[in-house]
C-alpha positions as CSV (number, residue, x, y, z in Angstrom):
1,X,61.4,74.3,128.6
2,X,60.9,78.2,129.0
3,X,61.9,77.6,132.9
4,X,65.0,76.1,131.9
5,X,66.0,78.5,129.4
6,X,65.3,81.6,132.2
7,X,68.1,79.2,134.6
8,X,70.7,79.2,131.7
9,X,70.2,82.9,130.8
10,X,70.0,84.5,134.2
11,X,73.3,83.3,135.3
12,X,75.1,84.4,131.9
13,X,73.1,87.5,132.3
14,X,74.3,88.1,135.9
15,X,78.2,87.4,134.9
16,X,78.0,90.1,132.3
17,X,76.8,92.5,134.8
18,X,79.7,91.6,137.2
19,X,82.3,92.1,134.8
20,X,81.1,95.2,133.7
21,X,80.7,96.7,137.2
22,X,84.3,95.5,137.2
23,X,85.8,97.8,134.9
24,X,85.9,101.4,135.0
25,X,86.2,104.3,132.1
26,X,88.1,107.1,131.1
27,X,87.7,110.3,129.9
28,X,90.1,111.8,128.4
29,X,89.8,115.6,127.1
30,X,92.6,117.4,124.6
31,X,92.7,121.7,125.0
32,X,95.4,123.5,123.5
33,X,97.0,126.3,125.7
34,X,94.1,128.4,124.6
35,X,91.2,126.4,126.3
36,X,90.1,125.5,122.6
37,X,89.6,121.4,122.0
38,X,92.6,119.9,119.9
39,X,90.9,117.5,117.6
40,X,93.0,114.2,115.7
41,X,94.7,114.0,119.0
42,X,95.8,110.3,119.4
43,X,95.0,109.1,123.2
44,X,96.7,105.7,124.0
45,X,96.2,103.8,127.6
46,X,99.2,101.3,128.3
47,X,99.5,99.5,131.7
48,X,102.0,100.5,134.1
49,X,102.7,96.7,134.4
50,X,104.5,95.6,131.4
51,X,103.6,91.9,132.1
52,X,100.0,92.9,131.7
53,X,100.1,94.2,128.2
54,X,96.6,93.2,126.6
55,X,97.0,92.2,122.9
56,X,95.5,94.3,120.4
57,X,91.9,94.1,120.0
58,X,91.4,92.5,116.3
59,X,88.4,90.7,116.3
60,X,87.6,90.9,113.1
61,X,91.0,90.8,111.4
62,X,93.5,93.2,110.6
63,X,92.1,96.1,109.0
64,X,92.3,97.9,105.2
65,X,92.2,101.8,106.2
66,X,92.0,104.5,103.2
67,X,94.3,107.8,102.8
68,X,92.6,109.5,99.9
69,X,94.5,113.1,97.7
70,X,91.8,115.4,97.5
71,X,92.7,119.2,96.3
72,X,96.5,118.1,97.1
73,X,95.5,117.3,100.5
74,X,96.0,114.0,101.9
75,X,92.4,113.1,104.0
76,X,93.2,112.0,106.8
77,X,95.7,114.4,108.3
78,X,96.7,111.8,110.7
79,X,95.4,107.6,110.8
80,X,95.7,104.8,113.6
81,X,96.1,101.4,112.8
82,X,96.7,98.2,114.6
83,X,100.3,96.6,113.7
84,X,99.5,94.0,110.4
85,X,96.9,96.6,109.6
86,X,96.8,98.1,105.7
87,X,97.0,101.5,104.4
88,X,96.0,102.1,100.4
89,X,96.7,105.4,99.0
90,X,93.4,106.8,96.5
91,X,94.4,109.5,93.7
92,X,90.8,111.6,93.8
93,X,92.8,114.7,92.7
94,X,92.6,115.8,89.1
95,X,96.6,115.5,88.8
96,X,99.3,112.8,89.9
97,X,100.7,112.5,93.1
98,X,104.3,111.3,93.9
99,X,103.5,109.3,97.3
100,X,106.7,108.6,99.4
101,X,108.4,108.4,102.8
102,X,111.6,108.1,104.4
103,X,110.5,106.7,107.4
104,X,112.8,103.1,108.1
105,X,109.4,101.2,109.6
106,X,108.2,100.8,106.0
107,X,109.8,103.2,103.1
108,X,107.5,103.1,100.0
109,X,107.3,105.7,97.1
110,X,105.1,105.6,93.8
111,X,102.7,107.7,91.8
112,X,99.4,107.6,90.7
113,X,97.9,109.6,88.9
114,X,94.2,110.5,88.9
115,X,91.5,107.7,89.8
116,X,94.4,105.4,90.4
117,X,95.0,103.5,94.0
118,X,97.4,101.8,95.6
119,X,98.5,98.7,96.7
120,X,97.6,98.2,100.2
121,X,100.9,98.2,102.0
122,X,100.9,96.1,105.0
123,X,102.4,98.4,108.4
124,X,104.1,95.5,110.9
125,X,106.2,97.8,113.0
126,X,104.9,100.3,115.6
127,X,105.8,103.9,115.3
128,X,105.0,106.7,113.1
129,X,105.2,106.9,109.5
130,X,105.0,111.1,108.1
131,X,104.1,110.3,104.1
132,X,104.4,113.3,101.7
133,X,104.3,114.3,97.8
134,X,107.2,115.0,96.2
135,X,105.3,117.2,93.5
136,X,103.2,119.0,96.1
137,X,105.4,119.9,99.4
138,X,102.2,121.0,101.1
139,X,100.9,117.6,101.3
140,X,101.4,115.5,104.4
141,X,99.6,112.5,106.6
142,X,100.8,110.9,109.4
143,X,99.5,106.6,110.3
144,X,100.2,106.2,113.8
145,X,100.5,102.4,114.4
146,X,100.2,101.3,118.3
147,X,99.9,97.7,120.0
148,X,98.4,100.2,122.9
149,X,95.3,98.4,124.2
150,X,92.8,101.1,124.0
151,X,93.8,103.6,121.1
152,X,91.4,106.3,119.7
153,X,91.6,110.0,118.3
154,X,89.8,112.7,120.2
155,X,86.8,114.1,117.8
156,X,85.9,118.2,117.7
157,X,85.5,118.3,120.6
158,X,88.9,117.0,121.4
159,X,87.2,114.0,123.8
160,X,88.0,110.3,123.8
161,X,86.0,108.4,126.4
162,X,87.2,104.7,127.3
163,X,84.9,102.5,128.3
164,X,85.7,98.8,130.2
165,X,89.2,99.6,131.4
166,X,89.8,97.5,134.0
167,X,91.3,98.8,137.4
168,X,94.7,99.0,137.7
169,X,97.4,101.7,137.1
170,X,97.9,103.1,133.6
171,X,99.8,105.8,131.7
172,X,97.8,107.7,129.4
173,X,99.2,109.6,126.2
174,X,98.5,112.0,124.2
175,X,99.9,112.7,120.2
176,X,99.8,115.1,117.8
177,X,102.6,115.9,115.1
178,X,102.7,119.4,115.8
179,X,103.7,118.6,119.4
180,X,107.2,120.0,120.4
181,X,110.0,117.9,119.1
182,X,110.8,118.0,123.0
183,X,107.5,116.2,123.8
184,X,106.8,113.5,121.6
185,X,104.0,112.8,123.4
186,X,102.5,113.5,126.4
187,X,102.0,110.9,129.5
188,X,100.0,111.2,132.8
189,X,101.0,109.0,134.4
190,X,100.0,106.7,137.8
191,X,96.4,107.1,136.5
192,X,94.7,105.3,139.2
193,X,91.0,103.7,138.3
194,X,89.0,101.9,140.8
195,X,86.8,99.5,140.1
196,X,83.0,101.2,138.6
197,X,84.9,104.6,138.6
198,X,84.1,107.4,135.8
199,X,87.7,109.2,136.1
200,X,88.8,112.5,133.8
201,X,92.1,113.1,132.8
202,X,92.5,116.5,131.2
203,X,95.6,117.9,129.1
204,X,96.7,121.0,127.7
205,X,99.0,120.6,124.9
206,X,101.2,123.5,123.5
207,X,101.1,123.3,119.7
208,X,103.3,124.1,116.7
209,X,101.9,126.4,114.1
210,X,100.2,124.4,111.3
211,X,102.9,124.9,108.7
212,X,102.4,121.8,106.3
213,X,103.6,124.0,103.5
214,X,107.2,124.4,104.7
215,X,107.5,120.8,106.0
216,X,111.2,119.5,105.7
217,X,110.4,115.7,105.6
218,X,113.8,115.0,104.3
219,X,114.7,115.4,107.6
220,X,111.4,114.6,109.6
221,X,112.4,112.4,112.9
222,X,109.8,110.0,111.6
């Protein structure tokens, strides 16, 4: 019985190490002009070939993601989500907040006042949705929603690592809202990985100053 189970394993065992050694991984690292590590960079990897667009990794079902108000800041600055993924807004503030965008993906507006959340509103589109106060005009957060196939945001230390990429040529990009209106996003392309290979892929982003107090999001491109 024990022999027989050791014949079933080995071979499942043996396929999972093939298709690992099949794939390669990316590292990705996000400086600023200064040499100093840009963190809540969004870092997507989309193949070259259109045709062999992966679908979006859901394995446990779309996803409820939280934007809280905390000292009239919105936490987090900026959020991913998958397309058919949730985003509910949480008043922790000891005031009301006038939640609202513009953006045409999905315009919502309503206030809650403190201890009160939202309903989660569901994001179907792709894009990027900039959501403000209209009490407080220093408040802002950005959700980022991407069908990419590998999707992350670069920690402190500005690093996203991808592991199990298959080989193949992709285009890997980089976002941050206080990008250049000129680059939207930032692509380096023909990224070549071979099969088993550890590759880098380095950028240096030129950033706006951080000046969330003065944002016009009456006329914000998103």
């Amino acid at each position: 019985m024990r022999a027989s189970l050791r014949l079933m394993v080995l071979p499942v065992f043996a396929w999972a190490c093939a298709s690992a050694a099949l794939a390669a991984e990316l590292k990705i690292q996000v400086n600023d002009d200064h040499g100093h590590p840009v963190p809540e960079a969004v870092v997507t990897v989309v193949s070259q070939d259109a045709s062999l667009k992966p679908a979006p990794r859901h394995a446990q079902g779309s996803q409820t993601r939280i934007v809280d108000q905390k000292n009239e800041t919105f936490i987090p600055y900026i959020q991913i989500f998958r397309p058919g993924d949730k985003v509910l807004f949480r008043n922790s503030d000891t005031m009301r907040h006038h939640v609202y965008t513009f953006s045409p993906l999905k315009p919502f507006e309503f206030i809650l006042v403190p201890g009160q959340s939202s309903d989660p509103i569901e994001l179907d589109q792709t894009g990027v949705i900039a959501v403000g106060c209209n009490i407080h005009d220093q408040m802002i957060t950005y959700l980022y929603i991407s069908d990419a196939p590998w999707m992350a945001q670069s920690g402190a230390d500005g690093r996203v690592d991808f592991k199990d990429v298959p080989s193949g040529a992709w285009n890997v990009r980089v976002w941050h809202p206080r990008l250049p209106r000129s680059q939207p996003d930032l692509v380096q392309s023909a990224t070549i990985v071979a099969t088993g290979e550890t590759k880098a892929v380095d950028f240096s982003v030129t950033l706006l100053p951080d000046t969330r107090s003065d944002f016009d999001r009456e006329h914000t491109r998103y």
